[in-house]
Backbone as JSON Lines, residues from 0, in Angstrom:
{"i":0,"aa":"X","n":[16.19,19.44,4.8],"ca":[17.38,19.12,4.07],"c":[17.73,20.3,3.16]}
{"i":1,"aa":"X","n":[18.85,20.44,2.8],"ca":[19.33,21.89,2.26],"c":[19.28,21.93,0.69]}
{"i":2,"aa":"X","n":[19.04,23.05,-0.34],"ca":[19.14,22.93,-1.43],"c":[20.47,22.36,-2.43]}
{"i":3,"aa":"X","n":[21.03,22.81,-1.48],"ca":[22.78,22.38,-1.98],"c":[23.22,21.14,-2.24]}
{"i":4,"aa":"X","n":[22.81,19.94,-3.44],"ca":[23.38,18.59,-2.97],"c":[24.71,18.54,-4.27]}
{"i":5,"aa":"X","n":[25.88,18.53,-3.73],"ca":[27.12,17.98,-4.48],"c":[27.21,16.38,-4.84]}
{"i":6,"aa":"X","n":[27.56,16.37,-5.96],"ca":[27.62,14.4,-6.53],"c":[29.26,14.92,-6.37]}
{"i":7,"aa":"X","n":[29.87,13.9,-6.02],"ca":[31.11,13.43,-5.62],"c":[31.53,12.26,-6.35]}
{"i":8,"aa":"X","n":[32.48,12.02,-7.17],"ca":[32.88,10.75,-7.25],"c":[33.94,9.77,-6.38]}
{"i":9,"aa":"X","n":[33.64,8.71,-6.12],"ca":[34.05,8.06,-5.08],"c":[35.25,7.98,-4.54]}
{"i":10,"aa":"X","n":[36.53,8.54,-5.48],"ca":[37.54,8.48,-5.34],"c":[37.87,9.91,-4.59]}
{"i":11,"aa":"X","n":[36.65,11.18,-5.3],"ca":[37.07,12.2,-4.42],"c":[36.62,12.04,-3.09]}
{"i":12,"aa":"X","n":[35.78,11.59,-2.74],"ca":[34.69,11.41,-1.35],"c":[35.85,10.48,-0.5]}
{"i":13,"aa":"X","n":[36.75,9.59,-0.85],"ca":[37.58,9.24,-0.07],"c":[38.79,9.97,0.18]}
{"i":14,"aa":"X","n":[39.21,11.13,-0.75],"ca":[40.3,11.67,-0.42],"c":[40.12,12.78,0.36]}
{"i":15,"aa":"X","n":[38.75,13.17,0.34],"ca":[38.19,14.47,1.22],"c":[37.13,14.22,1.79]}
{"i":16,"aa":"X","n":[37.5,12.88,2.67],"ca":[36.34,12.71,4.07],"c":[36.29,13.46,4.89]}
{"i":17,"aa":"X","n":[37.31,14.03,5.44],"ca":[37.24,15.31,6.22],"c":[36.43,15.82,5.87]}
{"i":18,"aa":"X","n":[36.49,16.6,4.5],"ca":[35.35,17.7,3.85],"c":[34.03,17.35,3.94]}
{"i":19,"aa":"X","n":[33.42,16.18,3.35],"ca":[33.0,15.52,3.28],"c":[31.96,15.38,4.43]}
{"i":20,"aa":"X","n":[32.99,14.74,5.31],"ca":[31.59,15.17,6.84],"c":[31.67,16.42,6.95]}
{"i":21,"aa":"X","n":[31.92,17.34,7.2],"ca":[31.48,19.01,7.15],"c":[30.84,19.3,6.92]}
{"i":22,"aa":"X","n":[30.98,18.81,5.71],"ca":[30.0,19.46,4.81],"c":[28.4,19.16,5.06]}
{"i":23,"aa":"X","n":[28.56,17.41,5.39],"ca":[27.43,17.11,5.91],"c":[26.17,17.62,7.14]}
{"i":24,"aa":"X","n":[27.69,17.58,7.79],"ca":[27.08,18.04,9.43],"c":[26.81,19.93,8.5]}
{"i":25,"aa":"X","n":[26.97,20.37,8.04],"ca":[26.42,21.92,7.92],"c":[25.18,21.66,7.27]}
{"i":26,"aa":"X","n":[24.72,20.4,6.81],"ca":[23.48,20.93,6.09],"c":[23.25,20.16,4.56]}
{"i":27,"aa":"X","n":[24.62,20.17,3.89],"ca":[24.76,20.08,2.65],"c":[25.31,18.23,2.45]}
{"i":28,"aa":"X","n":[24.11,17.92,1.74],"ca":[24.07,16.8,1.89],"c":[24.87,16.09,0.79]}
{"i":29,"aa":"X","n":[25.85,15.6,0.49],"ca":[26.53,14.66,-0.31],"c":[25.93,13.52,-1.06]}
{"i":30,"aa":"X","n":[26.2,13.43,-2.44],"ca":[25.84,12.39,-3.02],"c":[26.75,11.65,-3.6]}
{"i":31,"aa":"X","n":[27.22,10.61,-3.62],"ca":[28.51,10.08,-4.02],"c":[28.42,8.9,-5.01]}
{"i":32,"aa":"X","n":[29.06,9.0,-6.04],"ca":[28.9,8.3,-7.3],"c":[28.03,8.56,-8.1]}
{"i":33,"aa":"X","n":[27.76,7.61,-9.43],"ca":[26.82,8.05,-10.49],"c":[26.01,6.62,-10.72]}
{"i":34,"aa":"X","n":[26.88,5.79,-10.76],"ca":[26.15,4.47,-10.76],"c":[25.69,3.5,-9.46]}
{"i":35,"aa":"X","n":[24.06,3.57,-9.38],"ca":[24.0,3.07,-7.95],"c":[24.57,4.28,-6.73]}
{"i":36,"aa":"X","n":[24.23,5.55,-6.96],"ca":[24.96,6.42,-5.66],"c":[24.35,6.18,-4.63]}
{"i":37,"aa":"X","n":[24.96,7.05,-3.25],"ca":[25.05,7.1,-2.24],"c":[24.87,8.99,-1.48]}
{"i":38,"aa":"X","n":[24.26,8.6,-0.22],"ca":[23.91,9.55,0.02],"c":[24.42,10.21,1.44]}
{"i":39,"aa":"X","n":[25.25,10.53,1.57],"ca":[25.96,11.39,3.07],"c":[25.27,12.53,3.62]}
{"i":40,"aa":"X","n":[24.48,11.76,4.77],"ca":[23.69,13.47,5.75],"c":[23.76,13.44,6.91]}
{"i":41,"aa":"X","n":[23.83,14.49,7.54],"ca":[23.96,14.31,8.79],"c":[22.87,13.52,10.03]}
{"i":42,"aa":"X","n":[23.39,12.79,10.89],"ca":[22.86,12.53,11.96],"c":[21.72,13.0,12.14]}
{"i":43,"aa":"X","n":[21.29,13.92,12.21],"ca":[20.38,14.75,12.76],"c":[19.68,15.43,11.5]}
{"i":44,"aa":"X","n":[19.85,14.81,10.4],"ca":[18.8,15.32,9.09],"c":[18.14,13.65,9.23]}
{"i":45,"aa":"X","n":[19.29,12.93,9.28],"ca":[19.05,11.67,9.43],"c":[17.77,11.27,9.75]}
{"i":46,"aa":"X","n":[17.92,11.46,11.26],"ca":[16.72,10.95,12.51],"c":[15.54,11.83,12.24]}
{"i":47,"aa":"X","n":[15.6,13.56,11.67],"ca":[14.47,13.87,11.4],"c":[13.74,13.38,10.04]}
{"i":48,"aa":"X","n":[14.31,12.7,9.17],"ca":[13.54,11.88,7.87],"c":[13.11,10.71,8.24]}
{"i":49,"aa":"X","n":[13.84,9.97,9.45],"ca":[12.91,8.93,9.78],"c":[11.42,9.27,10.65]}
{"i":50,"aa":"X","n":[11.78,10.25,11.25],"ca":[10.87,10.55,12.38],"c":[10.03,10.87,10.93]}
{"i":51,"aa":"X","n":[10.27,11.58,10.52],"ca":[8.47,12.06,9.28],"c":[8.56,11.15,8.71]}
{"i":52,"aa":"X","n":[9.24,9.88,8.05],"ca":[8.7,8.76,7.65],"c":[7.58,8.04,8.29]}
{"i":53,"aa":"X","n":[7.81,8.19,9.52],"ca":[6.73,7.68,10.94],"c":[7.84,5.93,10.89]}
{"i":54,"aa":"X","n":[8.67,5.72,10.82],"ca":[9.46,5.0,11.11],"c":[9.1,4.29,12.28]}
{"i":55,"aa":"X","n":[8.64,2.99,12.75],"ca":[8.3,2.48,14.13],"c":[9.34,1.5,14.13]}
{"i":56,"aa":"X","n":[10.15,1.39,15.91],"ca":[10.6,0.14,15.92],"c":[9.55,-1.2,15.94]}
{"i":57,"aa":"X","n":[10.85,-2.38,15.45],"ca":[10.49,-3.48,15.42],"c":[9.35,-3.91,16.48]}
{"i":58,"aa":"X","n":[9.81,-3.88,17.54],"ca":[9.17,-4.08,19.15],"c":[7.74,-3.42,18.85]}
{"i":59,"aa":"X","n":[7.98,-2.11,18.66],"ca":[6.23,-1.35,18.7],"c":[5.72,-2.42,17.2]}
{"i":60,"aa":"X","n":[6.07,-2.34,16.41],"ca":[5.18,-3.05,15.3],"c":[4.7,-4.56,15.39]}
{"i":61,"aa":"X","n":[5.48,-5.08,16.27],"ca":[4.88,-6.41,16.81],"c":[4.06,-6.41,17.85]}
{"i":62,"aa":"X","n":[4.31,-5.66,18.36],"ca":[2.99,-5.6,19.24],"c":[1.67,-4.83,18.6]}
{"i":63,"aa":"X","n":[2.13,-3.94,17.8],"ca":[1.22,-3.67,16.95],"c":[-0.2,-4.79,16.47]}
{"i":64,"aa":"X","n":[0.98,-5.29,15.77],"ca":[0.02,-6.29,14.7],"c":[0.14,-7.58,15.25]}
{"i":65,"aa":"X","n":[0.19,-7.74,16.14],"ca":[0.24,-9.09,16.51],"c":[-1.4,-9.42,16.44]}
{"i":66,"aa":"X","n":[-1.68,-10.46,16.22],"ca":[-3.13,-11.14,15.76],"c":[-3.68,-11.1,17.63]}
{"i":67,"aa":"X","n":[-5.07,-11.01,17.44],"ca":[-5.86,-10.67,18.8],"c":[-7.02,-11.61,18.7]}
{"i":68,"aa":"X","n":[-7.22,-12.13,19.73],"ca":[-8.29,-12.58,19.73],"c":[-9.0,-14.36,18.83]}
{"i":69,"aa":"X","n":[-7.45,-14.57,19.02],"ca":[-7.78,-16.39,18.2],"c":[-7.72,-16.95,19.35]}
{"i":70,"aa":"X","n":[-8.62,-18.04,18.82],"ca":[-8.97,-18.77,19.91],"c":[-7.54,-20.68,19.32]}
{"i":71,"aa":"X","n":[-7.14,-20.76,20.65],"ca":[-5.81,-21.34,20.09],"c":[-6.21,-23.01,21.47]}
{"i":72,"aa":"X","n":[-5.89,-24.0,20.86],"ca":[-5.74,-25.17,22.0],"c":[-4.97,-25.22,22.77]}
{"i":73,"aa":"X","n":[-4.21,-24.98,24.01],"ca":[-2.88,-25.28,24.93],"c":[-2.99,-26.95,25.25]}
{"i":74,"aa":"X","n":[-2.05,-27.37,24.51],"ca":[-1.57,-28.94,24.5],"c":[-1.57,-28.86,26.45]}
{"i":75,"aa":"X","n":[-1.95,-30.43,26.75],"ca":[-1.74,-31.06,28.09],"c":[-0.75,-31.13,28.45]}
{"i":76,"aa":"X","n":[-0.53,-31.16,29.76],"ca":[0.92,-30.54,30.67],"c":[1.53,-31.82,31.16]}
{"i":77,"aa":"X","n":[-0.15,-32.93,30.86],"ca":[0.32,-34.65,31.46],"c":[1.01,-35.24,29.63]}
{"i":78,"aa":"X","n":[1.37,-34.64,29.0],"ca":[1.51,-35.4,27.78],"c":[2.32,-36.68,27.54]}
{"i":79,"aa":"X","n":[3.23,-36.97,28.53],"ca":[3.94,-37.63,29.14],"c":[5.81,-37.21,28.3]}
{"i":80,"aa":"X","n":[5.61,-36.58,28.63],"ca":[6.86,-35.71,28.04],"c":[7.64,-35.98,29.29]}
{"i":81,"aa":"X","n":[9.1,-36.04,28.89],"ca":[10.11,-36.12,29.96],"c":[10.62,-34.79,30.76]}
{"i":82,"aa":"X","n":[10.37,-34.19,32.15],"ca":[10.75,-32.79,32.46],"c":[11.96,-32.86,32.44]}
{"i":83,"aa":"X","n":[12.73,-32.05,31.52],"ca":[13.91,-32.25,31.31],"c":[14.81,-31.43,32.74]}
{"i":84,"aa":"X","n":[13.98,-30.51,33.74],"ca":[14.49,-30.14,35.29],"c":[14.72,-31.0,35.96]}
{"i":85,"aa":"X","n":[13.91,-32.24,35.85],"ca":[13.98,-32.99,36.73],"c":[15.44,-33.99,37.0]}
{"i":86,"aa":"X","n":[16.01,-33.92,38.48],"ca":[17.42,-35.02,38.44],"c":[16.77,-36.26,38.1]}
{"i":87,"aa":"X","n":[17.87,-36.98,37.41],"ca":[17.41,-38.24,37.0],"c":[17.96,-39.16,38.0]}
């Protein structure tokens, strides 16, 4: 990420979105407002701060941690439950 970060106030950041992404996509990352701000970077500063976060999808982390090895009862298949496939 680049040394250069501009604070913007919100009213300018909407009148110079054009600029604004430019500026982004070159490098120079935007900060917008003072209270509660916001942060404009490019795509591709983006995906490389998640990637060194070690960021995992949802999918890999559930399979991750999913619990291994409990021993669990499977209820009876005669329970007399109605098959709801079946024509009546």
């Amino acid at each position: 990420m680049s040394e250069h970060v501009s604070i913007w106030s919100v009213p300018d950041a909407k009148a110079k979105l054009s600029e604004l992404l430019r500026r982004a996509r070159k490098g120079e990352s935007q900060v917008i407002g003072t209270q509660d701000p916001c942060v404009v970077l490019s795509m591709a500063e983006f995906n490389e701060l998640r990637r060194k976060a070690g960021e995992v999808h949802l999918g890999h982390w559930l399979v991750e941690n999913t619990p291994r090895g409990l021993d669990f009862e499977v209820p009876e298949r005669s329970s007399g439950r109605r098959n709801l496939f079946e024509a009546d």
